[in-house]
C-alpha positions in Angstrom: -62.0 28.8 -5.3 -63.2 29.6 -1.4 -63.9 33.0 -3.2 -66.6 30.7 -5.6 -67.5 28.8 -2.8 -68.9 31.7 -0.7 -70.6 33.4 -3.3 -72.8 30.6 -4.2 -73.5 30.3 0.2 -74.2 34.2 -0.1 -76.5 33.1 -2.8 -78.5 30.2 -1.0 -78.2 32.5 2.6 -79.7 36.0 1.3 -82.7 34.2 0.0 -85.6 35.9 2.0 -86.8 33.1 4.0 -83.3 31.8 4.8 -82.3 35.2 6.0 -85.0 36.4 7.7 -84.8 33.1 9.9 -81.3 33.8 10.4 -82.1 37.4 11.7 -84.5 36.2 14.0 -82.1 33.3 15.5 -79.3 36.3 15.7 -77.3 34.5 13.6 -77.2 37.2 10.5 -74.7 39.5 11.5 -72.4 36.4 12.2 -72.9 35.0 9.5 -71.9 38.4 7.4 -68.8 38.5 9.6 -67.7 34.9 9.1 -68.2 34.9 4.9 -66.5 37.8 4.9 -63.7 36.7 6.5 -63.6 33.9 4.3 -62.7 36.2 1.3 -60.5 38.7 3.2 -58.1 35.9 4.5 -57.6 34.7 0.5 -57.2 38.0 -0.1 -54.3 38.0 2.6 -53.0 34.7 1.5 -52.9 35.6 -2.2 -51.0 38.7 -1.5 -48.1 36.8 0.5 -48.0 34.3 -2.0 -47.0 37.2 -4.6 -44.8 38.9 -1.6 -46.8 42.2 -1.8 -45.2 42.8 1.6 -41.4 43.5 0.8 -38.4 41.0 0.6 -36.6 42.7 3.5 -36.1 40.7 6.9 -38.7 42.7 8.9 -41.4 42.6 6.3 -40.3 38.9 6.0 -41.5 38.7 10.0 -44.5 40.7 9.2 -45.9 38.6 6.3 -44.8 35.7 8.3 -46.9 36.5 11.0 -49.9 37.8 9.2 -49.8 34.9 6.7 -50.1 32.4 9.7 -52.8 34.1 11.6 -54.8 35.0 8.4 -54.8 30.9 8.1 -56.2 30.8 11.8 -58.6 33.6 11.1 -59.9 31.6 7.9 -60.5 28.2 9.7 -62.3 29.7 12.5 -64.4 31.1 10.1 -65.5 28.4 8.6 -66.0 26.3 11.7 -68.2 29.1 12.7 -70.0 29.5 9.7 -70.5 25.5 10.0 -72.0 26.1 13.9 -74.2 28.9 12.5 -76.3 27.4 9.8 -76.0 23.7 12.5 -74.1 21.4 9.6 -71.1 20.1 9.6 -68.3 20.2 12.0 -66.5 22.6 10.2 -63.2 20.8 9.8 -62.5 19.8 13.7 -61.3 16.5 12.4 -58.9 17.3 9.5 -55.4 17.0 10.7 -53.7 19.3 7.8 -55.8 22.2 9.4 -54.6 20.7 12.9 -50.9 21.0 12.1 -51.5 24.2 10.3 -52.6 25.3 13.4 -50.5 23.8 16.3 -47.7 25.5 13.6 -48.8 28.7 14.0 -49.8 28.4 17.8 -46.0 27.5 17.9 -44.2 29.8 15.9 -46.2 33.3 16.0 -49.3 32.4 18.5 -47.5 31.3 21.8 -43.9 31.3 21.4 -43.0 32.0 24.7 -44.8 29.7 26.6 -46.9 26.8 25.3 -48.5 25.4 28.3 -52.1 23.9 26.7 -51.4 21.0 26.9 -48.9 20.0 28.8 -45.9 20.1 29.3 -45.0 23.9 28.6 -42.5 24.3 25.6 -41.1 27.3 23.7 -40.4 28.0 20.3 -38.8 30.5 18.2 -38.2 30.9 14.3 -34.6 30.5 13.3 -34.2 34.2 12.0 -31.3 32.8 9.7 -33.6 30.5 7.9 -36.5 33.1 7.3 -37.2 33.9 3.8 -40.2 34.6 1.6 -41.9 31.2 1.8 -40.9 29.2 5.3 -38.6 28.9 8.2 -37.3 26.3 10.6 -39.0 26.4 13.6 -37.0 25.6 16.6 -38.7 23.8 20.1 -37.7 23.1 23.1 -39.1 21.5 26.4 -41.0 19.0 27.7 -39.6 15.5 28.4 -38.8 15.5 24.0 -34.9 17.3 23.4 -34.8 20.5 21.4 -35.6 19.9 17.9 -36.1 21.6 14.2 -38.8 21.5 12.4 -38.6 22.9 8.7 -42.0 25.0 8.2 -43.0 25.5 4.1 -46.0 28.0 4.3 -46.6 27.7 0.4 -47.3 24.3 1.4 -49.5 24.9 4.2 -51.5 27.5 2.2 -51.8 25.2 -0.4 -53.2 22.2 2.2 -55.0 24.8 3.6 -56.7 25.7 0.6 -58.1 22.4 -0.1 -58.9 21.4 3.4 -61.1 24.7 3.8 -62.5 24.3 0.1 -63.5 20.7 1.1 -65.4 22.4 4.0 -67.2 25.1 1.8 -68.4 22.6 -0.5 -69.8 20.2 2.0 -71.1 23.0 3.7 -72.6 24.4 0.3 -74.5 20.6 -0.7 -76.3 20.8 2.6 -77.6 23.9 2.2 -78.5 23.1 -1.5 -79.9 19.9 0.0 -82.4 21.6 2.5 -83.2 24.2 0.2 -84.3 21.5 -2.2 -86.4 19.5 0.2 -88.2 22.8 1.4 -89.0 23.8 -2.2 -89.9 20.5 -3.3 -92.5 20.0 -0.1 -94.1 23.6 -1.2 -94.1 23.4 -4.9 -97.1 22.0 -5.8 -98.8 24.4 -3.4 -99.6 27.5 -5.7 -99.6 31.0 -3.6 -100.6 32.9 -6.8 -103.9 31.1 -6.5 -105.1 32.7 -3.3 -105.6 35.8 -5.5 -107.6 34.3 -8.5 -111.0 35.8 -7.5 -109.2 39.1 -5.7 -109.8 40.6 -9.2 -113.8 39.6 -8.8 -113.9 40.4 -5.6 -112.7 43.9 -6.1 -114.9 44.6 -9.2 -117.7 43.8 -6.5 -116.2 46.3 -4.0 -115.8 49.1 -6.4 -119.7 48.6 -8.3 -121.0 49.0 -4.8 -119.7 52.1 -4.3 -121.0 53.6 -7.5 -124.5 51.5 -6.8 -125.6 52.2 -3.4 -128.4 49.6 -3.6 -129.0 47.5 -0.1 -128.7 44.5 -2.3 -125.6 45.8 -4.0 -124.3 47.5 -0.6 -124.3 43.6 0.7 -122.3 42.4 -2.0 -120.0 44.6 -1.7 -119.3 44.1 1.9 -119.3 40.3 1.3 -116.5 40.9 -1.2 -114.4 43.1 1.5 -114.8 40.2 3.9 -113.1 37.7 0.8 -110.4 40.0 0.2 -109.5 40.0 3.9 -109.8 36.2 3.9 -107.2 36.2 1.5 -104.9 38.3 2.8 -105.5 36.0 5.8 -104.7 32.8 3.8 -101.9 34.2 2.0 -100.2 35.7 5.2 -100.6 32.2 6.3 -99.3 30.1 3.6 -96.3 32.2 3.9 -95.7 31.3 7.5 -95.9 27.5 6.6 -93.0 28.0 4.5 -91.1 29.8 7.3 -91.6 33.3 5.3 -92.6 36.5 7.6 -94.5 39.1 6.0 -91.5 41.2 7.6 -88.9 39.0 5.4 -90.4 40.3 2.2 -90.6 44.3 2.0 -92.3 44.9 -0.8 -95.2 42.6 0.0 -95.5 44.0 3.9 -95.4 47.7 2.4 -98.8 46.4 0.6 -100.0 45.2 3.2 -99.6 48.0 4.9 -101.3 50.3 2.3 -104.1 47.6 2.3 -105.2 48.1 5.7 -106.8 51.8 5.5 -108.3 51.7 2.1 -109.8 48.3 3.1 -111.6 49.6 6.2 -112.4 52.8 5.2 -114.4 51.0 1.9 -115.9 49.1 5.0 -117.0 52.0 6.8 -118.3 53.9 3.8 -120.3 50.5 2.8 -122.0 50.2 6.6 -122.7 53.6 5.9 -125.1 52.9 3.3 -126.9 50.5 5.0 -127.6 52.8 7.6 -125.0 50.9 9.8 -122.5 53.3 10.8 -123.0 57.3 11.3 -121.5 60.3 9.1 -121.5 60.6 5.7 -118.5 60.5 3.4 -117.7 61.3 -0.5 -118.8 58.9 -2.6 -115.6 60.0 -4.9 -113.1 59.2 -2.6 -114.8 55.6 -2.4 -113.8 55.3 -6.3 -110.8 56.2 -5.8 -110.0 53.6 -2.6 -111.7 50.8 -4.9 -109.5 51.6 -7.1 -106.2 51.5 -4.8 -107.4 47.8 -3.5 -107.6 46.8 -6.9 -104.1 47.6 -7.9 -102.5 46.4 -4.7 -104.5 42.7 -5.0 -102.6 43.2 -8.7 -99.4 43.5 -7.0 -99.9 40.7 -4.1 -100.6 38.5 -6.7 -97.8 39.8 -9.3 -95.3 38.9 -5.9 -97.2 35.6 -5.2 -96.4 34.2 -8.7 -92.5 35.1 -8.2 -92.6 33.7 -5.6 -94.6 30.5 -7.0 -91.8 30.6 -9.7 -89.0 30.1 -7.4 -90.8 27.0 -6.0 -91.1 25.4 -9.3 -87.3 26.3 -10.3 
C-alpha cells in the first residue's frame, strides 16, 4: 500500500510546474531521498516479515535490529516528506508511531543509556526470548523497578503500516487538493490561443521576404514585432501559473532556436528598407521564414498540451 501511495505522490510531484518549484526551493533532491525511502523501508519490512535473513540467533539480532531501524527510517521519511511539500504534520501526534519508536530507541537505538528524558534507564533484549517475530524487552532505572515488556514486531509493522499509510494518503488529498484549485483557477485561460494568428503572422514574414516592396517590407516587420509579442505573452502566462520557461525543456529549446532566426529576419527586413547596412541572401531569408514557422507550430502544438492538462 505505501508502495501505491508514493507512486501516485511521484505522480502529482514530477509534474513540471510542481517540480520545477521544488528545485528552485531546494527541496527536489529531498524530496527524491525521502520517497525513496518510503519504498526501500517496505522493501526491508517485507523481507523480515518472510525471514529472508536466516532463522539462526545472530541473524535473529540482525533482522531485529534492521527491522526496527528501517521503521524509524520510514517515519522520518514521511514526517520529512510532510515538512517538504509544508502539509501535514507528518504523524508527530500518532501515539502507535510513538511507541514504535520509544521501542526501538529502547531496545536497539539507546540501550545503554537512555537519558532524554530523564531519568537515565537501560534496556536490553532478553536473548532467551528472541525469535523470528519479537522479544521481551527488559528495563531498568529510574524511580519505576525493573520490568518486562513483551515486544511483537509483526504487530508493530502491522500498526506501523497503517499509521504511515494514513499519513501518505492525507498527505496525497492535499496535494490532489492544490493541484485542483491551481488547475481549476487557470482553466478557462487558453495558452493555445496566444498562437492563433502566429500562423498569419508568419505567412506575413515569409511573403516579405520573397516581395521586397517598402509596403510589403513594413508588413513584414509589423508581423516580427507580433510574433515577439507572443512569445512575450506566452512566456508570461506561464509564469502566472508558476511554470518557468526552464521547467519545460522542450519549449525553452524553441525558444532558444527562435531567437536568431527571429532577428536575423529582422535584420534582413531593415535591410530592405535601407535601414541597416550589408546585404544578405535573399535564400537564406526563405529558409529562416520557414524555421519560425514550424517552431510557432510547435509552441502552439505544446501550448494545447498543456491547455489539455488544465481542462482534465
Amino acid at each position: 500500500m505505501i508502495s501505491e501511495l508514493v507512486r501516485a505522490i511521484r505522480d502529482i510531484v514530477n509534474d513540471e510546474r510542481k517540480r520545477a518549484q521544488l528545485i528552485e526551493g531546494s527541496k527536489w533532491n529531498q524530496l527524491c531521498s525521502f520517497l525513496d525511502v518510503l519504498e526501500d523501508t517496505e522493501e526491508a519490512v517485507a523481507a523480515y516479515a518472510t525471514q529472508e535473513c536466516g532463522s539462526s540467533l545472530g541473524a535473529s539480532y540482525i533482522a531485529t535490529y534492521g527491522v526496527l531501524q528501517a521503521l524509524i527510517l520510514q517515519q522520518d521519511a514521511a514526517k520529512h516528506l510532510a515538512e517538504a511539500l509544508g502539509l501535514t504534520d507528518g504523524g508527530r501526534a500518532n501515539k502507535a508511531l510513538r511507541n514504535i519508536r520509544d521501542i526501538r530507541n529502547a531496545s536497539t537505538g539507546h540501550p545503554t543509556k537512555r537519558d532524554r528524558p530523564k531519568p537515565t534507564t537501560v534496556h536490553f533484549i532478553s536473548r532467551d526470548t528472541l525469535h523470528y517475530g519479537g522479544f521481551v524487552l527488559m528495563s531498568s532505572g529510574g524511580r519505576a523497578s525493573d520490568k518486562l515488556d513483551e515486544v511483537d514486531l509483526k504487530d508493530l509493522i502491522a500498526q506501523q503500516a497503517e499509521a504511515i499509510g494514513d499519513i501518505l494518503k492525507a498527505l496525497l488529498g492535499e496535494l490532489e487538493a492544490l493541484d485542483k484549485a491551481h488547475r481549476t483557477q487557470f482553466a478557462d485561460k487558453s495558452l493555445a490561443a496566444i498562437f492563433s494568428a502566429a500562423p498569419y503572422q508568419s505567412a506575413n514574414v515569409a511573403k516579405a521576404t520573397r516581395d521586397v516592396t517598402p509596403a510589403r517590407v513594413g508588413v513584414g516587420l509589423a508581423a516580427i514585432a507580433e510574433l515577439r509579442r507572443f512569445l512575450r505573452e506566452f512566456e508570461a502566462a506561464l509564469l502566472r501559473r508558476g511554470i518557468r520557461l526552464d521547467a519545460y525543456g522542450p519549449i525553452k529549446k524553441v525558444y532558444d532556436e527562435l531567437e536568431h532566426p527571429v532577428a536575423w529576419l529582422a535584420a534582413f527586413l531593415e535591410n530592405q528598407r535601407g535601414r541597416a547596412a550589408g546585404s544578405v541572401d535573399a535564400r537564406d531569408a526563405t529558409i529562416y521564414a520557414a524555421c519560425v514557422r514550424a517552431r510557432f507550430d510547435s509552441l502552439h502544438c505544446f501550448a494545447d498540451d498543456i491547455d489539455e492538462g488544465y481542462a482534465a
